[in-house]
TIKOLLUM-518051 format. One record per residue (C-alpha): x, y, z; residue in three letters. Coordinates in steps of 0.001 Angstrom, whole numbers, plus 524288, in hexadecimal, padded with zeros to 5 digits. Example, Ala and Ser with C-alpha at 12.3 -4.5 7.8 and 13.67 -1.06 7.14 Angstrom:
8300C7EE6C81E78ALA
835667FBDC81BE4SER
END
This chain:
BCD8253E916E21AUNK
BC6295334C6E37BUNK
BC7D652AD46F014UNK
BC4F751D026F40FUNK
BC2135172470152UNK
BC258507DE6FE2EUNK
BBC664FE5970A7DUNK
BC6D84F9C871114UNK
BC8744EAE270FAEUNK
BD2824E68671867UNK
BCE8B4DC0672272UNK
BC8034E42B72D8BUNK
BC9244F19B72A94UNK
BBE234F9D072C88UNK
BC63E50661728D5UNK
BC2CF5112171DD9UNK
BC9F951AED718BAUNK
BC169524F5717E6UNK
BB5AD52B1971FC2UNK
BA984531317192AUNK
BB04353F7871F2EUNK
BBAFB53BD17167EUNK
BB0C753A1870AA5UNK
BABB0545C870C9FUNK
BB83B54F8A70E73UNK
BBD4854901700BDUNK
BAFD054AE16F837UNK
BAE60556606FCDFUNK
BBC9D559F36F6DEUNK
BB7DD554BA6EB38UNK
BBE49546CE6EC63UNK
BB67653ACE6E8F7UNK
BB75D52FBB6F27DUNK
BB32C522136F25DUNK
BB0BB5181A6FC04UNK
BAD0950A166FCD7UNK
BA1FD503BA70043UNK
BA1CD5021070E57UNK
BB250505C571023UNK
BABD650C0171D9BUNK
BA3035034C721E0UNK
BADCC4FDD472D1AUNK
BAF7750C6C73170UNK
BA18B50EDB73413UNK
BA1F251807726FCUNK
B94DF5137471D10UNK
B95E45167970DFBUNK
B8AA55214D710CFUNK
B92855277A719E8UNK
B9E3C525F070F40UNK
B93C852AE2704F7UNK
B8E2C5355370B25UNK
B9ADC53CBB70BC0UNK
B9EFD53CBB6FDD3UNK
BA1F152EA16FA5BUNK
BA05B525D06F133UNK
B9DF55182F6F434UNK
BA54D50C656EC76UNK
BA0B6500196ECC7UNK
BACF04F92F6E9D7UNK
BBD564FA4A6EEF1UNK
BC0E94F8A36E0E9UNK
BB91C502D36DC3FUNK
BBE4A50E436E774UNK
BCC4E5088F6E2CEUNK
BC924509C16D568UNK
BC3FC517396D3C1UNK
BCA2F51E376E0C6UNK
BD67B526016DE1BUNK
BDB0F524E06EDC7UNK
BD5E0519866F5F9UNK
BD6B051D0870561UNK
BD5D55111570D97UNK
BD8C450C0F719B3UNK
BE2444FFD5716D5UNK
BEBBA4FD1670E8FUNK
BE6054F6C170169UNK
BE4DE4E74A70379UNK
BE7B34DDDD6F916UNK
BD99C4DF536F39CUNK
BD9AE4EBE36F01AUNK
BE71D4EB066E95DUNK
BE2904EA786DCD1UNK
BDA034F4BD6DD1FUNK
BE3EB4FE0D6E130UNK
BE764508526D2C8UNK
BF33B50F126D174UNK
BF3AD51C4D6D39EUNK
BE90151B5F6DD3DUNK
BEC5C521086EADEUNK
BE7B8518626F8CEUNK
BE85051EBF70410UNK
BE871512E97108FUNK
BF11D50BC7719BCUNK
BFB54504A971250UNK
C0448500C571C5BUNK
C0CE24FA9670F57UNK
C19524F74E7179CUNK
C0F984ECDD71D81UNK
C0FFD4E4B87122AUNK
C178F4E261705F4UNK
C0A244DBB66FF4BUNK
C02CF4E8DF7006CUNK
C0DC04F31C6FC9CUNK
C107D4EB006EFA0UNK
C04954EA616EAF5UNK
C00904F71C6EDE6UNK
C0B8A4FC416E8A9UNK
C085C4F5296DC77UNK
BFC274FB636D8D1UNK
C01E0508FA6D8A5UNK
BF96D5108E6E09EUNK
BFD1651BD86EB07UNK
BFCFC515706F8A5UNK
BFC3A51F927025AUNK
BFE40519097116AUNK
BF6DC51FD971C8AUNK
C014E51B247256DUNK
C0DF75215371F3FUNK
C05AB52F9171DABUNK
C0DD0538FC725F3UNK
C06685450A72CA8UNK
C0D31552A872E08UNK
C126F54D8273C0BUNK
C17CC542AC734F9UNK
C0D74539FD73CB6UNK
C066152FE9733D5UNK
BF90E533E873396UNK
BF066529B072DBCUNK
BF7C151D7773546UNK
BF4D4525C5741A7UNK
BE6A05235E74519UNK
BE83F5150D74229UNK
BF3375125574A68UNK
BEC70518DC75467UNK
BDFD4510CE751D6UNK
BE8F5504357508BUNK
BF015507F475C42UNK
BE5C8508177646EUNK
BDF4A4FDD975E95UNK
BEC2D4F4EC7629EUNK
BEAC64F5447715BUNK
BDACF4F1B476F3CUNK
BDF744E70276637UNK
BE9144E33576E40UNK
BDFDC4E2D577B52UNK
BD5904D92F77301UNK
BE3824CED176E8FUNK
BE92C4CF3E77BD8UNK
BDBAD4C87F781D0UNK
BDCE84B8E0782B3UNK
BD1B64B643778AEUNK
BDA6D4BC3D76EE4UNK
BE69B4B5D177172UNK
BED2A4BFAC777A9UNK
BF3204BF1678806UNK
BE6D44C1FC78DFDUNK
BEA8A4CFCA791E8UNK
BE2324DBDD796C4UNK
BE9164E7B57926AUNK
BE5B44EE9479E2CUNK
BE7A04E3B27A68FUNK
BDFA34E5F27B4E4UNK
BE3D44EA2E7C1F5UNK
BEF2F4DF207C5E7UNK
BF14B4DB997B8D5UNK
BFA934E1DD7AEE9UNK
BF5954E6637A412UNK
BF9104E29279476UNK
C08174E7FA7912DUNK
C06904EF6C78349UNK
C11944F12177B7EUNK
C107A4FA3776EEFUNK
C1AFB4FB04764D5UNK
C1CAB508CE75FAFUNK
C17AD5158A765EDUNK
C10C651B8C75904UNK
C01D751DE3757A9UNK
BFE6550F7775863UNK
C074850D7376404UNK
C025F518DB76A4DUNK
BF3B651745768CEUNK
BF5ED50A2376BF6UNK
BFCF050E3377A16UNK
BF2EB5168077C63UNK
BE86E50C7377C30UNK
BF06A502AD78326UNK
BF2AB50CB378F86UNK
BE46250D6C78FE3UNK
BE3264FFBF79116UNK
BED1D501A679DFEUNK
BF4914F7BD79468UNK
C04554F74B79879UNK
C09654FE8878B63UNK
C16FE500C5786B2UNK
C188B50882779D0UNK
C2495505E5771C5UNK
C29F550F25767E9UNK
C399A5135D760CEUNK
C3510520AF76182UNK
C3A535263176FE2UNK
C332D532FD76D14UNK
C27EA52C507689DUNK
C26F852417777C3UNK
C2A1E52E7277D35UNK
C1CDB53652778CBUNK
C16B95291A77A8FUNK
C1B65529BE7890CUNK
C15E65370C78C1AUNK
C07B1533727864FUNK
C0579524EE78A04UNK
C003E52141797FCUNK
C088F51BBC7A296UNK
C051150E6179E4CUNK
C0B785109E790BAUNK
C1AEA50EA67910CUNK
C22F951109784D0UNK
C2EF95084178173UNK
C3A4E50B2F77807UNK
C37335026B76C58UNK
C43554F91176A07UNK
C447F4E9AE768A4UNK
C47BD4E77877780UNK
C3C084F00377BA0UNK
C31C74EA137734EUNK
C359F4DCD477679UNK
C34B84E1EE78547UNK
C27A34E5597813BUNK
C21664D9F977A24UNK
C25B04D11378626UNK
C1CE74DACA78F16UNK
C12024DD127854CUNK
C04EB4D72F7847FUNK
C00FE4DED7779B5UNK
C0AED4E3C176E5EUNK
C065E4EF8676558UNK
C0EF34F0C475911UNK
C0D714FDC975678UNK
C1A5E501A574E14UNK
C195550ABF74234UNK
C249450DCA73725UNK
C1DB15166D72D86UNK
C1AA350F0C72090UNK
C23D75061472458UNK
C22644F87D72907UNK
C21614F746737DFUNK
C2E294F23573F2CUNK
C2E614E4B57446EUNK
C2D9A4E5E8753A2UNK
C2B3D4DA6D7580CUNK
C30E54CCB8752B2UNK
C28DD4C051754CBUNK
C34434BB1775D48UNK
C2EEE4C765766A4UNK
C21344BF84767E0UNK
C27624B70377291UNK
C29E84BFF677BFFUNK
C1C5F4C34877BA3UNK
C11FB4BF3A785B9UNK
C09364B620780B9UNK
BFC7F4BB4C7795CUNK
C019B4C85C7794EUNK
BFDD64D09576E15UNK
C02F54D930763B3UNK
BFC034E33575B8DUNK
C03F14E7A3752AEUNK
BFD0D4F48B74CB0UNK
C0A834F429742D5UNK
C04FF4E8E373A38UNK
BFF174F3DB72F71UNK
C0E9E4F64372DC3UNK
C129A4E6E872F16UNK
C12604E56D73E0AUNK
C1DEB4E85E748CAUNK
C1CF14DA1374BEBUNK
C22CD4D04774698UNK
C175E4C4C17467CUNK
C0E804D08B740B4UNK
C03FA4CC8F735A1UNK
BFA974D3E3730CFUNK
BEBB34D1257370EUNK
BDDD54D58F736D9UNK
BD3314DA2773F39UNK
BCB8E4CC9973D4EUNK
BD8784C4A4740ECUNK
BDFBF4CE027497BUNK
BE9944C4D375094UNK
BF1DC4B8F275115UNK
BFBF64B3B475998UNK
C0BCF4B2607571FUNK
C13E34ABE87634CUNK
C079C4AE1876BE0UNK
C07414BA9D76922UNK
BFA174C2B57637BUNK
BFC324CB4375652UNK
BF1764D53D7535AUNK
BF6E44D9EB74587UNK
BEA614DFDF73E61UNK
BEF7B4E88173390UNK
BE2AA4F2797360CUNK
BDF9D4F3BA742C2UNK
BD94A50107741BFUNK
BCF424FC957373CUNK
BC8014F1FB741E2UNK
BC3E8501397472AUNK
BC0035075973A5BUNK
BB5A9512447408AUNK
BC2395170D74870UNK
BCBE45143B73F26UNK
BC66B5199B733A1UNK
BC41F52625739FAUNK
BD0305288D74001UNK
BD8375262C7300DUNK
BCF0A52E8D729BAUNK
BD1405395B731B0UNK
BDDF6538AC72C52UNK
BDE96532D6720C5UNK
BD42D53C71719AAUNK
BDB45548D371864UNK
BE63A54250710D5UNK
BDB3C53B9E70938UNK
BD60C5497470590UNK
BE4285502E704B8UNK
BE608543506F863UNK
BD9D1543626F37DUNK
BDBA9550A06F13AUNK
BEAA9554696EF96UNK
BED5E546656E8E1UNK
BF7E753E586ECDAUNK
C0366547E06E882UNK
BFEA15540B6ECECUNK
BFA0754D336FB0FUNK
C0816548A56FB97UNK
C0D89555DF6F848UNK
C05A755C0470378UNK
C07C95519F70D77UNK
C175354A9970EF0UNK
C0F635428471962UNK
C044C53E5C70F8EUNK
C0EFD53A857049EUNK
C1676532BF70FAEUNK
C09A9528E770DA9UNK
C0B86525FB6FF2AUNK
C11A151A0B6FFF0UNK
C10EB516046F23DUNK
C0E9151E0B6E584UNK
C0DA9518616D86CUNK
C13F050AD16DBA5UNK
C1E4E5113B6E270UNK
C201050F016F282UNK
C208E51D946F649UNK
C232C5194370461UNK
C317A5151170964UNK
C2BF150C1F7148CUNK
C23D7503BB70C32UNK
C2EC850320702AEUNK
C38BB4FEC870ABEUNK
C30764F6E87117EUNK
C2F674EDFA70411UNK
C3C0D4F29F6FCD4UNK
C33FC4F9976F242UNK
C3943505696EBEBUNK
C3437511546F475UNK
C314F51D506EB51UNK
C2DD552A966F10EUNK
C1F63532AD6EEB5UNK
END
């Protein structure tokens, strides 16, 4: 099979899909792959190091779309590489469709096989390629968070450790998964004040046994949260409904019970935010302020940390790469329930219920 690694172009990602180990396992079992100039350039990855293992290097985007059977990437296609996508073709990436209406439509229009990192199920039933980036993004959060809560950037002019007879920052984190999780974890080493809010009793109940004393979990229902965003000085929206579009926690009315220049990252924006007043926003204009309150809504947090990030998704995006390149997309689907639960269109059919209903479009099944 031939495979294409196109240079990501979306504002501030320094992301690729594919390392020059990767290269090498699929030449070497006889696969041709085919990467652009420079696609790893923002991961510390040169086209001789790309070269030297096997590949071939493109000059051009339209020329890996053209002549690649798969395309791996790291983000969902943007509106400039729409037109260059063929039907038939298979693209493996982030698609996070429930997000927006724009993107499913017109991706859906060009009749290719979208297969979303984020909806592929492992044996466990865990979600293996969404894993390492919440945990990147979840971390990330509380660091992001500690940089909008200082003065200069608008925020209350809080330490999140505070210092001996002084409290320190309150930390509130909606949903217990991996991004809530990491996130905690990072927080309590700050000595931050954290409470972790999740549905899932089982789920706070692990979180309770593993977290620091500083870390307090909190049954997540309206009365709580609002309890929470009075006390919190930092917000982390870290809610997660697979393929689906994230529920709306917090309403803008919430805002004014908030303390003044208190922040909210909300990690959820790749699925359409848990917040109401949540737009879209990128690494070179992370913030802005609704009812004196800071918004850090940047759709790829991970990618501002490509040498990291880029790592930690190849490690697990490259054996399904091989198991496609070299099964094809029926056969890996056969083999793996969990890799067909990714397909979320197939020949300009929506193959996943979520993103369907998310739209009202008709929902076929792979």
């Amino acid at each position: 099979m031939r495979i294409g690694v196109p240079r990501e172009v979306k504002s501030d990602e320094y992301r690729v899909a594919m390392l020059p180990v990767g290269v090498e396992e699929l030449t070497r079992a006889g696969h041709e792959v085919l990467i652009e100039t420079g696609a790893g350039l923002g991961s510390g990855l040169s086209d001789d190091m790309y070269a030297a293992n096997g590949a071939r290097i493109v000059p051009t985007a339209a020329e890996i779309w053209s002549l690649a059977d798969l395309i791996v990437k790291v983000k969902e296609p943007q509106a400039a590489e729409w037109p260059m996508l063929r039907s038939g073709q298979l693209v493996f990436t982030y698609f996070h469709f429930a997000a927006s209406e724009d993107l499913t439509r017109n991706v859906l229009a060009t009749g290719i096989t979208a297969i979303a990192y984020e909806t592929l199920r492992g044996p466990k039933g865990d979600l293996p390629c969404l894993t390492p980036m919440s945990e990147v993004a979840g971390r990330m959060s509380i660091q992001e968070g500690a940089k909008y809560l200082e003065r200069p950037q608008l925020g209350r002019g809080i330490l999140l450790a505070g210092v001996p007879g002084v409290a320190p920052a309150h930390i509130a984190i909606l949903g217990g998964g991996v991004v809530g999780k990491n996130a905690a974890r990072i927080a309590a080493g700050f000595q931050a004040d954290v409470a972790i809010l999740d549905v899932n009793v089982d789920r706070l109940r692990y979180l309770e046994d593993i977290m620091p004393p500083n870390v307090n979990t909190v049954f997540s229902d309206r009365h709580n949260i609002r309890e929470q965003l009075q006390l919190a000085d930092l917000v982390i929206g870290a809610v997660l409904v697979e393929g689906a579009r994230a529920p709306r926690l917090v309403t803008r009315a919430d805002l004014k019970i908030m303390k003044p220049g208190a922040v909210i990252i909300d990690v959820a924006v790749d699925q359409g935010g848990c917040v109401e007043t949540t737009r879209p926003t990128t690494h070179s204009n992370p913030t802005y302020v609704v009812d004196g309150i800071v918004h850090y809504c940047v759709t790829n947090m991970p990618g501002a940390v490509g040498r990291t990030s880029t790592h930690a998704l190849c490690n697990v995006t490259l054996p399904y790469v091989q198991r496609l390149a070299t099964l094809g997309l029926k056969g890996a689907a056969t083999a793996d329930p969990g890799f067909a639960n990714a397909i979320n269109m197939h020949q300009g059919n929506v193959t996943n219920k979520p993103v369907a209903d998310t739209f009202q479009l008709h929902y076929t099944a792979f």
